[in-house]
C-alpha positions in Angstrom: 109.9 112.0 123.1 109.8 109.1 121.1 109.8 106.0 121.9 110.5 102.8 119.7 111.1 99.0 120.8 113.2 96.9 119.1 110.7 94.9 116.7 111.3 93.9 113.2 109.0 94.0 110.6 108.7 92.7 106.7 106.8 93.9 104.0 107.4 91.8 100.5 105.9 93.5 97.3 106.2 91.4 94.3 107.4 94.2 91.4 107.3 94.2 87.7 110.7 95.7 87.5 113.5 94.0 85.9 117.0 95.1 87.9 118.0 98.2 85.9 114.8 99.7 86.7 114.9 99.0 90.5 118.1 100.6 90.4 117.3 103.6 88.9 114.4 103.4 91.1 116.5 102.8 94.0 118.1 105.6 93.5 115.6 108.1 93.4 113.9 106.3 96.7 117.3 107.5 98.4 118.1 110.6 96.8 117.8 112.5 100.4 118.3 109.7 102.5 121.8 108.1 103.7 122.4 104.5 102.3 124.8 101.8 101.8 124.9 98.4 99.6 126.0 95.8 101.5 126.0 92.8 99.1 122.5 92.8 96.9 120.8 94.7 100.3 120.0 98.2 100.5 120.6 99.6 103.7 118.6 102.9 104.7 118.6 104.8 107.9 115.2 106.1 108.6 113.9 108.4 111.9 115.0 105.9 115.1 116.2 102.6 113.0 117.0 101.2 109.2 114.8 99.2 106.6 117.0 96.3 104.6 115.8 96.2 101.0 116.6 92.8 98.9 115.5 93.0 95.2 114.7 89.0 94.3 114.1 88.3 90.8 111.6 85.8 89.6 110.9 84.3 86.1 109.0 86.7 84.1 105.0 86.1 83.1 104.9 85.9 79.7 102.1 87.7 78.2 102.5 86.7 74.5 104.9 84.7 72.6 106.9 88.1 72.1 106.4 89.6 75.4 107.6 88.1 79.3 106.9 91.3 81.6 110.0 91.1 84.5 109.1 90.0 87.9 110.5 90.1 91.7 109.9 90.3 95.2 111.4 92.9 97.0 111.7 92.6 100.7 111.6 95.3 103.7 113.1 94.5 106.9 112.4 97.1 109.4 114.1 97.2 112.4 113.0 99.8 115.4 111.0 102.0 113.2 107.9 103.2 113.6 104.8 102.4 111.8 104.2 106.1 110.9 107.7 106.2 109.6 107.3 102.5 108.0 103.9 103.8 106.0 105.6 106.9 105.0 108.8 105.3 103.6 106.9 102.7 101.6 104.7 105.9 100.0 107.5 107.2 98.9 108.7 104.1 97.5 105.4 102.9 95.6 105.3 106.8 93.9 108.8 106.3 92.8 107.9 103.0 91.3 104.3 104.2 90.1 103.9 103.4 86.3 101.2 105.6 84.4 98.8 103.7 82.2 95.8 103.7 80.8 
């Protein structure tokens, strides 16, 4: 049996994602997973708890005169869920959101 205490905890990524992008992101992150808006959060239930996602946007860096690359933070609030569960949800996340290059 399980057991899990009531502790919340953050994780802030800053993304290069401009807001389409981490929607169509988002939505692959919680293709198998029930989830709700609730304003600009992103509610998911995970195994014993939920993590609270807020997409922040930021000013973009500009990398030439012709080119600004989008920035944000994106927060995780995780309430009562373990850290096995908290590394595997943000794994998932970061290979949704994984850019090729080169």
């Amino acid at each position: 049996m399980r057991t899990i205490s009531s502790e919340t905890s953050t994780v802030t990524k800053l993304m290069a994602a401009n807001p389409s992008e981490f929607t169509r992101g988002m939505e692959r992150v919680t293709r198998d997973m029930t989830a709700r808006k609730d304003g600009e959060v992103t509610i998911i239930n995970l195994p014993g708890g939920t993590v609270s996602i807020t997409y922040s946007p930021k000013e973009g860096r500009r990398l030439s005169p012709l080119i600004v690359m989008p920035a944000a933070d994106v927060i995780f609030t995780f309430t009562n869920v373990e850290e096995a569960d908290r590394a595997a949800f943000i794994a998932k996340f970061d290979l949704v959101f994984q850019r090729g290059g080169g």
